[in-house]
C-alpha positions as CSV (number, residue, x, y, z in Angstrom):
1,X,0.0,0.0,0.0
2,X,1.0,3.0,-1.1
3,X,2.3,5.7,1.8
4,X,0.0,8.6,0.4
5,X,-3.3,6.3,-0.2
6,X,-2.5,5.1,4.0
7,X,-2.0,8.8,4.7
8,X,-5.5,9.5,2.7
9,X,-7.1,6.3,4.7
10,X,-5.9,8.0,8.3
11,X,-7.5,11.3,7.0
12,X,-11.0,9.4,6.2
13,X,-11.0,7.5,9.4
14,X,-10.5,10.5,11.8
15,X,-13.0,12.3,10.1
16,X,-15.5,9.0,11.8
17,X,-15.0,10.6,15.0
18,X,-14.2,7.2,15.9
19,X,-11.0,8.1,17.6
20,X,-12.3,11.0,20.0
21,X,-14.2,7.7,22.2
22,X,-12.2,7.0,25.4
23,X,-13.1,3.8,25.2
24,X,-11.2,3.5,21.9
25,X,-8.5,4.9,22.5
26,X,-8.2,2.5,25.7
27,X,-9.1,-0.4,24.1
28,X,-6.1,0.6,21.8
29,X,-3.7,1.1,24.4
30,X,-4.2,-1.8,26.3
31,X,-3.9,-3.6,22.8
32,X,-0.2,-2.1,22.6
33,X,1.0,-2.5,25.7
34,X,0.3,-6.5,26.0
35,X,2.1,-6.6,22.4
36,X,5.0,-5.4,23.8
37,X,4.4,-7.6,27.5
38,X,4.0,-10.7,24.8
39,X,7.1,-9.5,22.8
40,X,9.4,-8.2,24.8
41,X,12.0,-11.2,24.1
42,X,11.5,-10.0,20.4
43,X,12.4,-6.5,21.0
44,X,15.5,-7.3,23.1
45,X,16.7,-9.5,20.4
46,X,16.1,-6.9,18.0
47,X,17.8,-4.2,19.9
48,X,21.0,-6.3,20.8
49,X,21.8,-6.7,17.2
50,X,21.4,-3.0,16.0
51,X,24.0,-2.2,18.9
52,X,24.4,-4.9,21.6
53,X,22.2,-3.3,23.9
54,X,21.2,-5.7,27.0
55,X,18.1,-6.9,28.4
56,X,18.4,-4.9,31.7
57,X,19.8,-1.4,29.8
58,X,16.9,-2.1,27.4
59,X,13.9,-2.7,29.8
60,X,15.1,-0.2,32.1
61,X,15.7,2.9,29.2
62,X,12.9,2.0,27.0
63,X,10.4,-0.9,27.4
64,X,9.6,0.8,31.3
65,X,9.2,4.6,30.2
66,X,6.7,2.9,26.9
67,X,4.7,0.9,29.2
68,X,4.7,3.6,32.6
69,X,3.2,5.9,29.3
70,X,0.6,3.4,28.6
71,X,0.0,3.3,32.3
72,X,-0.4,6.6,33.0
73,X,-2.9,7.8,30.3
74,X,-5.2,4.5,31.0
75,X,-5.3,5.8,34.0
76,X,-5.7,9.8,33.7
77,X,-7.6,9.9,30.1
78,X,-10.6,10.6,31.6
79,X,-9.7,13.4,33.3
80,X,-7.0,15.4,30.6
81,X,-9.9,14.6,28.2
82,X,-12.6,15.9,30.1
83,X,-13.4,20.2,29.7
84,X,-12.0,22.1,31.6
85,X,-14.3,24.8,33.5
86,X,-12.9,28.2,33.5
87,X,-14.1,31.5,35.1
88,X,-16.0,34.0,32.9
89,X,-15.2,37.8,32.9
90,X,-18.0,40.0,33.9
91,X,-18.3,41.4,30.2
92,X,-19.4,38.0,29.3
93,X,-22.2,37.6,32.0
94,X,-24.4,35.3,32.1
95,X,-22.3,32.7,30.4
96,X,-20.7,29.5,31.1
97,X,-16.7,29.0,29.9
98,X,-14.9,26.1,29.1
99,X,-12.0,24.8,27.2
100,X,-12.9,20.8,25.6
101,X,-9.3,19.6,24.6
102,X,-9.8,17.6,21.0
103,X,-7.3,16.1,18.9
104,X,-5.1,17.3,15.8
105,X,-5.7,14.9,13.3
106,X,-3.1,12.8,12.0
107,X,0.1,12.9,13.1
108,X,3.6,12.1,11.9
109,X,6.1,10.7,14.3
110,X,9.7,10.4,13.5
111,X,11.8,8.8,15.9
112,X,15.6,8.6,16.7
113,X,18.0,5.9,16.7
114,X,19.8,5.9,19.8
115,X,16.9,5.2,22.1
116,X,14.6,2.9,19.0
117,X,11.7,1.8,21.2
118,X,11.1,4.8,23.4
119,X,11.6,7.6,21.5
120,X,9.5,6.5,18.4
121,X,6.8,4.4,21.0
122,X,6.4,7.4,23.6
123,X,5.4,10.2,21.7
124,X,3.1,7.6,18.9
125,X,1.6,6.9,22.1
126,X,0.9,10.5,23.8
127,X,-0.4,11.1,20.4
128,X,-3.0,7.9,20.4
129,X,-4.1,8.9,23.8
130,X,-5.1,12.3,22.8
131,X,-7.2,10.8,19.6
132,X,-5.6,11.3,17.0
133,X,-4.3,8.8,13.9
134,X,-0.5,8.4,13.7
135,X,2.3,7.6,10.8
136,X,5.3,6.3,12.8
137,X,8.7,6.3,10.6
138,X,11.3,5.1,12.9
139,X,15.2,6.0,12.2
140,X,16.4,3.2,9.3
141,X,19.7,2.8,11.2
142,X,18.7,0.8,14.4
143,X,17.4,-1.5,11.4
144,X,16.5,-4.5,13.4
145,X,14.3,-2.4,16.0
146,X,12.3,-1.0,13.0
147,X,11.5,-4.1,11.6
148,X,10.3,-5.4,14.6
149,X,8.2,-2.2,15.8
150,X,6.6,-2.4,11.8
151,X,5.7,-6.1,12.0
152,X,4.1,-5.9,15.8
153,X,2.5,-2.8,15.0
154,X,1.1,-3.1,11.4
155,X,-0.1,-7.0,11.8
156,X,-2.3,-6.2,14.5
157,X,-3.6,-2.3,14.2
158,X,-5.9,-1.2,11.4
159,X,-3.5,0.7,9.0
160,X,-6.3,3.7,8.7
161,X,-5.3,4.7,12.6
162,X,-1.8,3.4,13.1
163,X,1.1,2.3,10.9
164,X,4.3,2.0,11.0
165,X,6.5,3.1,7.6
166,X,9.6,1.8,7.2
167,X,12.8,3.1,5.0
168,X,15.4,5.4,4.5
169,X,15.8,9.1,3.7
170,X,14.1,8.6,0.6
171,X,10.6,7.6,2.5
172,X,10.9,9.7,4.9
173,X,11.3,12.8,2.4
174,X,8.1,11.3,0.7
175,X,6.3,11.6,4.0
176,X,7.6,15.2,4.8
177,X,6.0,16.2,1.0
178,X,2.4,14.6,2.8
179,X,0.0,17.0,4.7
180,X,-0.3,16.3,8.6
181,X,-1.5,18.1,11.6
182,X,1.7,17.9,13.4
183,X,5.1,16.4,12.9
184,X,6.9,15.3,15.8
185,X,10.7,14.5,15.0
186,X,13.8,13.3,17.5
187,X,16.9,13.1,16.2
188,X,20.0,16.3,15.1
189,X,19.4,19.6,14.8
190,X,20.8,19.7,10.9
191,X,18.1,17.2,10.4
192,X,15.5,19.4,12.8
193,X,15.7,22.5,10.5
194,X,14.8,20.2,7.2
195,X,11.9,18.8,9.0
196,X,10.7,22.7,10.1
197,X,11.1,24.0,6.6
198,X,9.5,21.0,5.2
199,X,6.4,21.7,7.7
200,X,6.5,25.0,6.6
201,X,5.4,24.4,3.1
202,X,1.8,23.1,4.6
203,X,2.0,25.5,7.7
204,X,1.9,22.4,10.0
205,X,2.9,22.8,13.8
206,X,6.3,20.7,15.0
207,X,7.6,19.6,18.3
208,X,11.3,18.9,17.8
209,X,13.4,17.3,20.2
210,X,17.2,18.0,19.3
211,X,19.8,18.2,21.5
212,X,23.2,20.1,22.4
213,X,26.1,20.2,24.2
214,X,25.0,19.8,28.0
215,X,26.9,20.6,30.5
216,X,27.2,19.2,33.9
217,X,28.7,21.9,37.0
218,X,30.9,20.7,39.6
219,X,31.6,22.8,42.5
220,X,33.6,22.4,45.4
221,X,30.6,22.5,47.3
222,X,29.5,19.0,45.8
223,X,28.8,15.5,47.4
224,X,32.0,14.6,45.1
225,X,31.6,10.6,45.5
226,X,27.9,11.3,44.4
227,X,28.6,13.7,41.7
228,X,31.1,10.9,40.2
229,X,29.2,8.0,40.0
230,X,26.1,10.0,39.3
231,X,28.6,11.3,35.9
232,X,29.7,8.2,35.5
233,X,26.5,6.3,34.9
234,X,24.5,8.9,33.2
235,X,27.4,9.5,30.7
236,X,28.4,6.4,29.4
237,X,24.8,4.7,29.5
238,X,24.2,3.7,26.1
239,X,27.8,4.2,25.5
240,X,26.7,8.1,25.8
241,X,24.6,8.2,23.0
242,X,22.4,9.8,24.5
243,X,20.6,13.1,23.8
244,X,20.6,14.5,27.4
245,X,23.7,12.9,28.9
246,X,26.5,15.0,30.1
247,X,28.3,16.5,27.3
248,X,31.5,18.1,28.9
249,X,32.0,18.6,32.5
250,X,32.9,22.0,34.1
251,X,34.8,21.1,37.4
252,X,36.1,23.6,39.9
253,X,40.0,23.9,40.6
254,X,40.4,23.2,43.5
255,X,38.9,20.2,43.5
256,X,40.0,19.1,39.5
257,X,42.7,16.5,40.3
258,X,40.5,14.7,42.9
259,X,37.3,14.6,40.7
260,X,39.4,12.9,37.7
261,X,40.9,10.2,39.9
262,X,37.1,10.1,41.3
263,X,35.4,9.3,37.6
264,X,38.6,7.2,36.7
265,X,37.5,5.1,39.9
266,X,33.8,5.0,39.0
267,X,34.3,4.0,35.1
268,X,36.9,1.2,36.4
269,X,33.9,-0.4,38.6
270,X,31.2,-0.1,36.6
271,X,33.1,-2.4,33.8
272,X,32.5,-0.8,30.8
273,X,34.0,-3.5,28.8
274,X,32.9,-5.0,25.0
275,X,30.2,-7.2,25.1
276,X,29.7,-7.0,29.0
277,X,26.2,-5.8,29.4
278,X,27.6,-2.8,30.9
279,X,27.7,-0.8,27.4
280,X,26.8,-0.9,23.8
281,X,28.5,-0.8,20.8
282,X,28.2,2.6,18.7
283,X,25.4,2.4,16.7
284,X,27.8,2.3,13.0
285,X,30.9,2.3,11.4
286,X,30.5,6.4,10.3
287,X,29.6,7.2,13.9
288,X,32.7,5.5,15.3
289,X,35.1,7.4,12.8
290,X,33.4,11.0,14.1
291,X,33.9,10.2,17.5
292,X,37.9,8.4,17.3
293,X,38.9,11.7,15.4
294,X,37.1,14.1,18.4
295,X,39.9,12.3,20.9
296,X,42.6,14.2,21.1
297,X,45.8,11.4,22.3
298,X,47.5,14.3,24.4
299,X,44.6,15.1,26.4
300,X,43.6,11.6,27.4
301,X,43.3,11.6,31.4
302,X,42.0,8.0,31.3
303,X,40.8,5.7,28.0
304,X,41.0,6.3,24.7
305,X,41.5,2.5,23.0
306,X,39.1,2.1,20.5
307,X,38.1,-1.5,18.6
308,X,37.0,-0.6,15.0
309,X,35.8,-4.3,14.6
310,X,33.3,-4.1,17.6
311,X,32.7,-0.4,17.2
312,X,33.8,-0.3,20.6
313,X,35.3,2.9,22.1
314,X,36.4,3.0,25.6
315,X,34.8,5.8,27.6
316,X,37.4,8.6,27.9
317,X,38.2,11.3,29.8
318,X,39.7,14.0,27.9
319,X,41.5,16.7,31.0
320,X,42.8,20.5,29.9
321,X,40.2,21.0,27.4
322,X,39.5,25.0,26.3
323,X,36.1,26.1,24.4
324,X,38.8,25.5,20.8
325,X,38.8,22.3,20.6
326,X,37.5,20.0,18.1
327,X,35.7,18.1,20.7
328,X,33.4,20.8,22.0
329,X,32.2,22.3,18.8
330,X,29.3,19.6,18.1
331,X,27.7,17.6,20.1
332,X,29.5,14.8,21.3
333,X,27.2,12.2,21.3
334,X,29.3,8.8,22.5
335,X,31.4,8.1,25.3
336,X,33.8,10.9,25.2
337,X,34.1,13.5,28.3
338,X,36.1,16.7,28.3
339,X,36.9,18.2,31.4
340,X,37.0,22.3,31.8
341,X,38.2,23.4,34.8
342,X,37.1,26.7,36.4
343,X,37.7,29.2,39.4
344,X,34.9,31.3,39.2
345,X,31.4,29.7,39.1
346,X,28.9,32.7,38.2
347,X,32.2,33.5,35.3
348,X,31.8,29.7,34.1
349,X,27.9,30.6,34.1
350,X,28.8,33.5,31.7
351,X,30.6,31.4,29.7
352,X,27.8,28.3,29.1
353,X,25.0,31.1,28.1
354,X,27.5,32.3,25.3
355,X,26.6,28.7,23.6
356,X,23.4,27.3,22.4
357,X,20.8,26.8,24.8
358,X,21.1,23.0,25.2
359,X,18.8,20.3,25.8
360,X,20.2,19.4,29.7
361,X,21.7,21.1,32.2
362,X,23.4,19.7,35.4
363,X,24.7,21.2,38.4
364,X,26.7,19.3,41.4
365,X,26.4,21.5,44.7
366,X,25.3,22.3,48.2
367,X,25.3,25.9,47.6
368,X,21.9,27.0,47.9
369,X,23.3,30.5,45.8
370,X,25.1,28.2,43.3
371,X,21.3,26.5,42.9
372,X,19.8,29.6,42.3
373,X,22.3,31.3,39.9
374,X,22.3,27.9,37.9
375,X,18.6,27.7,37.4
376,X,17.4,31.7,37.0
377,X,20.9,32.2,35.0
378,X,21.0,29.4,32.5
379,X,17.7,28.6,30.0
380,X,18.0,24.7,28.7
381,X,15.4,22.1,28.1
382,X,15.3,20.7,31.6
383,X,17.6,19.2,34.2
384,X,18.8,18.0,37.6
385,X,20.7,19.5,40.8
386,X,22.7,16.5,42.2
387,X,22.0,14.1,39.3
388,X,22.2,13.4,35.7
389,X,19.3,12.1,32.7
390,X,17.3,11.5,35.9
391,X,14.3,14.4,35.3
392,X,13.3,11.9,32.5
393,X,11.7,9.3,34.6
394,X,9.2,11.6,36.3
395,X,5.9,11.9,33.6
396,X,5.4,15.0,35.4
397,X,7.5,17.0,34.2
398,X,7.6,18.1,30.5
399,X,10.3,17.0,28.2
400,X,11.4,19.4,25.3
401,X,14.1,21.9,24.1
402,X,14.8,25.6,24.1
403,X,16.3,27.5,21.1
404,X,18.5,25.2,19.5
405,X,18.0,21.9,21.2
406,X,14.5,22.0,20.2
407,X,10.8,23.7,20.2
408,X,7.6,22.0,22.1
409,X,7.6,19.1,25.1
410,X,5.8,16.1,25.7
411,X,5.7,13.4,28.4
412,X,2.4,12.7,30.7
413,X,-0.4,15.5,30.4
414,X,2.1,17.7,28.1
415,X,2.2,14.8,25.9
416,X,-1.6,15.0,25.5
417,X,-1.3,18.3,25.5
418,X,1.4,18.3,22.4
419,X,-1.2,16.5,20.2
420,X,-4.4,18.3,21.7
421,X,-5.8,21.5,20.2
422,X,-7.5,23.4,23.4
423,X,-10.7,24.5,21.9
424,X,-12.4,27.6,23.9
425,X,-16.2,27.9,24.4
426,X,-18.1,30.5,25.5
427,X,-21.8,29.5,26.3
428,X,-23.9,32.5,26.8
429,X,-27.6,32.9,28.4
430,X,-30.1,34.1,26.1
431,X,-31.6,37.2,28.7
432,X,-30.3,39.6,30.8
433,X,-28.0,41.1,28.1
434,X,-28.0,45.5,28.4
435,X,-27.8,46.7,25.1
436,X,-24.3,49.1,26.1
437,X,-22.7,47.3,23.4
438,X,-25.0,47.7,20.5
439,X,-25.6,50.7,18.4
440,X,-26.1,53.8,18.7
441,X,-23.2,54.4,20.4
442,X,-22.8,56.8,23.0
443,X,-20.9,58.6,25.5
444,X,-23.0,56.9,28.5
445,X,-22.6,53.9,26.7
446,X,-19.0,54.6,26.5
447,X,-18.5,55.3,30.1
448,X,-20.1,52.0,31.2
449,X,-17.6,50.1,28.9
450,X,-14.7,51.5,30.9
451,X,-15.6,50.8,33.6
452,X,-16.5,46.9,32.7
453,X,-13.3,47.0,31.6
């Protein structure tokens, strides 16, 4: 079937109103989640041989955050779908406001490599739960994960409400040329500004979710045995390809030397080794060759070996790094870690807001002033005091970008949100109106208006 004639079919479906019944969308969501209960030995396999990623880094990074989404709107799609009561300004007495969330339409979803299941499953989802029909392309180069989200998916939902479209750039430029209610795209912020101007043509809405280089703050005033395990883990999960993991670390002076030995410590125990469980591989062979050229041999504190036939890079610290290096003008994205040190903190503030705005920020500290400089001074997606990648696990707090890591949030009831329109109604009585605002106007009439007003 042809991608336009499923993209017409989705179009004629929502139109049914079929998909704006709770029940519907629950029966739908149950549906999804005990295909992915009854497959999950599927989806592991599939996910180990895009890039050896294990059971427990799989179910605890993405199979948990798809089904805690399925949880939580089963749970609470009553009430985000229920209108909302509002109070009406005395101009518009008597009359009754309300706001009745509805969905978009049909929506395209394209997800991102690095994190397959979750970040093409978790917004498809938010947008099922709001009621609206979805195209899901997930990225072509986690190969294996594709194939198996297409053939769970498209062999057991009606292709009119949910399908999954599989291919390379070539499909997913015939897709962008398709009319849709909203796009929602993960993934670069080179490929981000295609997918904006390519909405632009058919002036439809886009939540992007790009990324950045993220910093992560550590003061003297830190829990520094927290602060280094905390690093550790949150950096080279998924062998740091990861969109919100600690790009480059920003460590005070006095307390440089220790903090090194402290992460060397931390990445010794935690036995990042190939084919361990510990780590994955990087995801190809042209991702590998970006990252061994960012490692700069002289400035290697600890690491640095690399194992072209595995795609296996070791996670490296990289100490005495300035803002010129080759490693901190892109995003990083693998398990690389250049360490700035600093001896002024608000200075080292002044320095970060001269960069993008990225998609994570991360301060280490028991200064309650060093808290509030970080977050009033510093405008990034989101991010954690005392911890790292962490904010993503609570659905109540909205996930998204600022600037150039990205435009719109989801997760929980901004999820909804993302793919809800919030449709205003104004319900007015049909006596008791004075005339004040009718013709023939006049000064008296005037007068009264002000003061309404």
């Amino acid at each position: 079937m042809e991608i336009q004639e499923i993209a017409n079919n989705q179009k004629a479906f929502f139109k049914t109103q079929q998909t704006k019944n709770i029940k519907f969308r629950k029966m739908y969501l149950e549906k999804l989640r005990n295909l992915i209960i009854n497959n999950e030995e599927i989806l592991y396999e599939a996910i180990y041989r895009d890039f050896g990623k294990s059971k427990f880094d799989t179910f605890t990074t993405e199979i948990s955050f798809v089904l805690n989404d399925i949880d939580y709107y089963l749970k609470n799609l009553n009430a985000l779908s229920k209108p909302k009561k509002v109070r009406t300004n005395l101009v518009n007495q008597l009359g009754k406001s309300r706001i009745h969330p509805e969905p978009l339409g049909c929506i395209l979803v394209i997800g991102a490599w690095n994190y397959p299941y979750q970040l093409s499953l978790s917004p498809m989802i938010a947008a099922l739960a709001a009621g609206n029909c979805c195209i899901l392309k997930p990225s072509e180069i986690a190969e294996n994960t594709m194939k198996a989200m297409a053939k769970l998916i498209n062999e057991n939902f009606p292709p009119e409400y949910l399908y999954v479209y599989e291919g390379g750039i070539d499909e997913t430029t015939a897709l962008l040329k398709l009319r849709f209610d909203k796009i929602f795209f993960t993934g670069s912020t080179k490929v981000g500004k295609i997918i904006y101007q390519a909405a632009a043509e058919n002036l439809t809405p886009v939540v992007l979710e790009l990324g950045g280089k993220s910093p992560a703050i550590v003061t003297k005033d830190a829990d520094l045995e927290v602060a280094a395990k905390r690093i550790v883990w949150g950096k080279f999960l998924n062998a740091g390809q990861t969109c919100v993991a600690p790009d480059y670390l920003l460590v005070e002076e006095s307390i440089h030397e220790q903090f090194l030995e402290m992460l060397r410590k931390y990445i010794t125990e935690f036995k990042y080794d190939p084919d361990s469980g510990n780590y994955t591989r990087i995801i190809n062979q042209r991702n590998f060759q970006r990252l061994v050229k960012l490692i700069n041999k002289e400035k290697i504190y600890f690491g640095g070996n690399s194992d072209e036939q595995k795609l296996f890079i070791e996670p490296t610290l990289l100490n005495d790094i300035n803002w010129e290096d080759d490693v901190m003008q892109e995003e990083i994205f693998g398990p690389i870690l250049p360490v700035i040190r600093f001896t002024n903190f608000n200075h080292i503030l002044n320095s970060v807001l001269e960069h993008e705005k990225p998609l994570a920020a991360y301060l280490f500290t028991k200064n309650s002033e060093e808290k509030e400089a970080f977050t009033m001074k510093l405008s990034f997606g989101g991010g954690c005091i005392n911890d790292v990648v962490m904010h993503l696990g609570n659905d109540r707090l909205p996930f998204g970008g600022v600037g150039n890591s990205g435009t719109g949030n989801y997760h929980g009831k901004y999820g909804f949100e993302a793919f809800s329109h919030q449709k205003s109604i104004l319900e007015k009585a049909t006596w008791g109106e004075p005339d004040i605002k009718y013709p023939p106007y006049s000064e008296k009439k005037l007068k009264w208006i002000r003061k309404l007003l």
